[in-house]
C-alpha positions in Angstrom: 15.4 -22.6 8.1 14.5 -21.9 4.5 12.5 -18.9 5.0 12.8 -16.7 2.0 12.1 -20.3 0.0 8.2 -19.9 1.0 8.2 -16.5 0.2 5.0 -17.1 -2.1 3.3 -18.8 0.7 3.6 -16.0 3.0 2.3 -13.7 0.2 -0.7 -15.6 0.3 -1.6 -15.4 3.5 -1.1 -11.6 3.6 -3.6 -11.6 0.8 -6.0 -14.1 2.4 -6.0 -11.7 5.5 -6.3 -8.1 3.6 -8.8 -9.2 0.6 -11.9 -9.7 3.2 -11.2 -6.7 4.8 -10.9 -4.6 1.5 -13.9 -6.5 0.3 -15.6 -5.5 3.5 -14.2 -1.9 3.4 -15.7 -1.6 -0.4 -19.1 -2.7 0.7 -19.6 -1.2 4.2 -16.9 2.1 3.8 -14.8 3.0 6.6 -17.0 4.6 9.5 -15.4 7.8 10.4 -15.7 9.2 14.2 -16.6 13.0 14.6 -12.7 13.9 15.1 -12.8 13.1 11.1 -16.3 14.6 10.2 -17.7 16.8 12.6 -20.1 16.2 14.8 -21.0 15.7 19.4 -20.3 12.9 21.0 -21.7 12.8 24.5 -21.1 9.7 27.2 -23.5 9.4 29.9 -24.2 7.3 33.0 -27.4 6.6 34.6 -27.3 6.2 38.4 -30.3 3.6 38.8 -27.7 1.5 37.4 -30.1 0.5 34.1 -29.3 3.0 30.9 -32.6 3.3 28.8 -32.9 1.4 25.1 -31.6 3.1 22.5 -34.7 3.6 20.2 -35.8 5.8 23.6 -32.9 7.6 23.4 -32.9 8.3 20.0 -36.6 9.3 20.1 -35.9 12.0 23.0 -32.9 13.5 20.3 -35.9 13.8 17.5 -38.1 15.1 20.1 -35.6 18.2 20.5 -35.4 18.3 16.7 -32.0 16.5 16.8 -31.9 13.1 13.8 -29.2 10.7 12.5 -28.2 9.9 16.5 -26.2 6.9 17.4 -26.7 5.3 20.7 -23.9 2.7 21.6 -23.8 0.5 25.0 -21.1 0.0 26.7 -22.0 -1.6 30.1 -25.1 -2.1 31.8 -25.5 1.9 32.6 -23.5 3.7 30.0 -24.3 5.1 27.0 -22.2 6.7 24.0 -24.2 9.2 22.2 -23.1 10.4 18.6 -24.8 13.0 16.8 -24.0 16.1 14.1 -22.9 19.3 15.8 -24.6 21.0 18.0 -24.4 24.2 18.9 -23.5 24.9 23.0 -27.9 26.5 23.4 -28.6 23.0 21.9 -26.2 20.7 23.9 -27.1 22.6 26.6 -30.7 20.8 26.5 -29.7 17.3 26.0 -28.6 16.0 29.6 -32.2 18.2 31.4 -34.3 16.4 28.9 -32.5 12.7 29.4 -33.3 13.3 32.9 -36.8 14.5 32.8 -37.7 11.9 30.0 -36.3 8.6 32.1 -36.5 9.8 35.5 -33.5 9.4 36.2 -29.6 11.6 37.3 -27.4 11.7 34.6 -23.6 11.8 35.3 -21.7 13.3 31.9 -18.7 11.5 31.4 -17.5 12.8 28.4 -18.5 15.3 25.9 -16.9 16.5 22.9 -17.9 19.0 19.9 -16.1 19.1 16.5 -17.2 21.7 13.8 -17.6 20.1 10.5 -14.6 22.2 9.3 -12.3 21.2 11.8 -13.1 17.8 11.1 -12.3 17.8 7.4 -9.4 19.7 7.9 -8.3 16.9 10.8 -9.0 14.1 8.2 -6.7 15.6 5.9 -3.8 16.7 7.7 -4.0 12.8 9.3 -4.1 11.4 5.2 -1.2 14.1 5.1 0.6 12.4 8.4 0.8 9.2 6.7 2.0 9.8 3.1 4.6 12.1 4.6 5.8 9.1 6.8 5.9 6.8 3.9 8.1 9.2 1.8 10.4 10.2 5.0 11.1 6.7 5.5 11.9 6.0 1.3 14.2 8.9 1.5 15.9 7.9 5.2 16.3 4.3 4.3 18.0 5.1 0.5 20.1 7.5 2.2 21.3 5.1 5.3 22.0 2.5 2.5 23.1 4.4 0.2 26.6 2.4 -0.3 24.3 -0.9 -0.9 23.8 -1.7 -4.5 20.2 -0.6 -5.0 19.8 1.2 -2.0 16.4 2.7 -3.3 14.7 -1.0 -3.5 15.2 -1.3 -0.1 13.5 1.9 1.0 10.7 0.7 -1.3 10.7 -2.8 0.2 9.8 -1.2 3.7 6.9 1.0 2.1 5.8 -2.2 0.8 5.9 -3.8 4.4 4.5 -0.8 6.0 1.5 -0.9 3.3 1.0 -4.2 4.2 0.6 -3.5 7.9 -1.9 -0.5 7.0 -4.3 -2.8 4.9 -4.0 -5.1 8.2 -5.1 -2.7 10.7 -7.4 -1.1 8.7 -9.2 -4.4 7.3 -9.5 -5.1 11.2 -10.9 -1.5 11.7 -13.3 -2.3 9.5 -14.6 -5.9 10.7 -14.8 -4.2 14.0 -17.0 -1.3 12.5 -18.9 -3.8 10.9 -19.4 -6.3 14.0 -18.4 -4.3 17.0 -19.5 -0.6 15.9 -15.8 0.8 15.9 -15.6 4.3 14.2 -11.8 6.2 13.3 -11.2 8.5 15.4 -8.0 10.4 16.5 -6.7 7.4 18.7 -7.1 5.3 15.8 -4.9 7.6 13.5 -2.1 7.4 16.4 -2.5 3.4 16.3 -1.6 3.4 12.5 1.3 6.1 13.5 2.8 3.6 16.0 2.3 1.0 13.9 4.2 2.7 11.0 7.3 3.8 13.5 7.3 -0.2 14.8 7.2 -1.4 11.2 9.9 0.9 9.8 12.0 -0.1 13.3 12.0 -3.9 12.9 12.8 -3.9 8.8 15.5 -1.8 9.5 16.8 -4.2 11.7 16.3 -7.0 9.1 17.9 -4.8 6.2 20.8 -4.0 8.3 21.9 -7.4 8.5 21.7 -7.8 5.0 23.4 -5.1 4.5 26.4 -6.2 6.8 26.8 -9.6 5.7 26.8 -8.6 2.0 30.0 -7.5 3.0 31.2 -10.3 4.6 29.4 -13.3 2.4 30.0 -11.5 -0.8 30.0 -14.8 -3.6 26.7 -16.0 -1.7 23.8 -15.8 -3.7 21.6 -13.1 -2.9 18.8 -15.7 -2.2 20.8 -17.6 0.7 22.0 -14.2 2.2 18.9 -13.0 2.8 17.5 -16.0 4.2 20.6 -16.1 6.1 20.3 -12.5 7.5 16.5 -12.8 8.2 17.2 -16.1 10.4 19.7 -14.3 12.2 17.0 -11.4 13.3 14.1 -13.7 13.5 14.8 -14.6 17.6 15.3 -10.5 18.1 12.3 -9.2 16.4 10.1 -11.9 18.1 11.6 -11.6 21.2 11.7 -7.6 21.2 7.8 -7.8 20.2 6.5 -10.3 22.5 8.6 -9.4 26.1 8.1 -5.8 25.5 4.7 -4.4 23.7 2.5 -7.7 22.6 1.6 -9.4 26.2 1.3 -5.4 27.7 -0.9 -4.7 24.8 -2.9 -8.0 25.8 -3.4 -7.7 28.7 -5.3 -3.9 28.2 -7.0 -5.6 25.3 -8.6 -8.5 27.7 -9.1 -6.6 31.3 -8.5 -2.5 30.6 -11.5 -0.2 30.0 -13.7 -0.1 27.0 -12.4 3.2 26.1 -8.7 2.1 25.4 -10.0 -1.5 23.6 -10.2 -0.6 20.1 -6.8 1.3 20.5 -5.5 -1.7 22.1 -6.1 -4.0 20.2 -5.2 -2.1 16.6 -1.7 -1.7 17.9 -2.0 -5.1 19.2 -2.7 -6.9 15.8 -0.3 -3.8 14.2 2.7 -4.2 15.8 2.0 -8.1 15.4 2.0 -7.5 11.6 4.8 -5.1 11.4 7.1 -8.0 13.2 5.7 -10.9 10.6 6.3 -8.0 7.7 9.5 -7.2 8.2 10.4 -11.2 7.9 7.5 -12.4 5.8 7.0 -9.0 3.4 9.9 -7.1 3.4 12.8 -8.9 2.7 10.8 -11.5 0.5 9.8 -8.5 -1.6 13.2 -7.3 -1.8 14.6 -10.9 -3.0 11.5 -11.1 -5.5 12.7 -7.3 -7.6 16.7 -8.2 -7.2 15.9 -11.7 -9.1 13.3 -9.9 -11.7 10.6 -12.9 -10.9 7.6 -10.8 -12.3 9.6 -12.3 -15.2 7.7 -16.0 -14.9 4.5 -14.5 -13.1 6.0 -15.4 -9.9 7.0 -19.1 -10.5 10.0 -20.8 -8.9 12.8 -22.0 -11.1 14.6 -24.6 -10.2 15.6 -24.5 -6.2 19.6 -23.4 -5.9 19.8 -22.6 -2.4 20.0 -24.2 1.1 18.3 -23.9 4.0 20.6 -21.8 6.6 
């Protein structure tokens, strides 16, 4: 299998699936859930088994002098309620007047209240979580290779994969918030965490065999090693991925609650991207600096390996 041969072709399709996304994400921003901003988020159910439209709800908010509400469905008697902070006298009026304007009980099923400090200090403590992954796993990575010639590229090569997997999730964030009416919230930050860790897990794997067989296949090309060392790991990482996390993670996806969907299903497509990285990204990025292609924009010379 000449996989690192294709290399460009697998580059494309990582752009083909992160452009639209980005594109989208430029247009539309990135819809950010009250753990990020501040804000109350109340979820309510209706026992006649019928919740009321959401203009109606949105009109009983104004009537109490609360505006920019957002009233999402989610089944035939729930509703999820988002609106700025308010204060616990205020809150305290919402559920009485849902039940006096629709005549109806009203079960709370959730309710939380983040001050708009919190919330920005939240958002950047979670930017902070992920640049200080990225620069742990540089240093761990140089460090673990460190008697590989250019033991820094690789730790580089697995930022590059782990970027990759980012732009994935979050260009599927964003096609949710844009069809689906996702926000980011705090269980979305600890999808792109677990995403990270699973990334950084499977290119290790993939380096560490190139790292062990430049020791044993030392006049092979670099090319033909890598390709070598990547078809070696290919059967482990997809095995790992599918028998362990993917089908679980499919299965909550297509019949576990509405709360956990958007969760499951950015670790889901994450962990599925940090397996193709690893194979597809990484180690085609790595081969791409140690042979200086930038050099011809990224054309192939002549080919001068074999498949392994």
């Amino acid at each position: 299998m000449d996989i690192i041969g294709k290399r460009y072709w697998y580059f494309a399709l990582s752009f083909f699936l992160i452009v639209p996304g980005m594109i989208l994400l430029a247009i539309k921003g990135l819809p950010l859930a009250i753990d990020f901003t501040g804000g109350s988020m109340l979820e309510v159910s209706f026992d006649s088994g019928k919740a009321p439209a959401a203009a109606d709800v949105i009109a009983m908010y104004a009537d109490l002098g609360i505006e920019d509400v957002q009233v999402q469905t989610s089944g035939n008697n729930i509703l999820i309620i988002r609106s700025p902070f308010l204060s616990d006298e205020l809150s305290a009026k919402v559920v009485p007047a849902m039940e006096s304007t629709f005549n109806d009980k009203v079960t709370v099923r959730q309710y939380d209240s983040v001050g708009p400090t919190v919330g920005k200090e939240v958002a950047g403590r979670a930017a902070g979580a992920v640049a200080l992954s990225a620069i742990i796993v540089v240093l761990f990575i140089t460090y673990s290779f460190r008697g590989v010639e250019h033991a820094f590229r690789y730790g580089v090569c697995a930022i590059a994969a782990l970027l990759h997997d980012i732009l994935v999730a979050i260009s599927l964030i964003t096609v949710g918030a844009h069809y689906w009416g996702w926000q980011v919230d705090s269980l979305c930050l600890t999808a792109l965490l677990t995403v990270i860790g699973f990334s950084t897990q499977d290119t290790i794997v993939v380096f560490d065999r190139i790292r062990e067989n430049s020791r044993i296949y030392r006049k092979l090309p670099f090319e033909k090693l890598v390709n070598h060392s990547v078809v070696q790991t290919l059967q482990r990482s997809i095995n790992t991925q599918l028998m362990t996390v993917e089908f679980m993670l499919l299965a909550l996806v297509l019949f576990g609650g509405v709360t956990l969907r958007q969760f499951c299903l950015i670790l889901l497509v994450g962990l599925l991207s940090g397996s193709y990285s690893s194979i597809f990204t990484a180690a085609p990025v790595l081969v791409v600096w140690e042979q200086k292609e930038w050099r011809t924009w990224f054309k192939r010379g002549p080919k001068t390996t074999q498949p392994a």
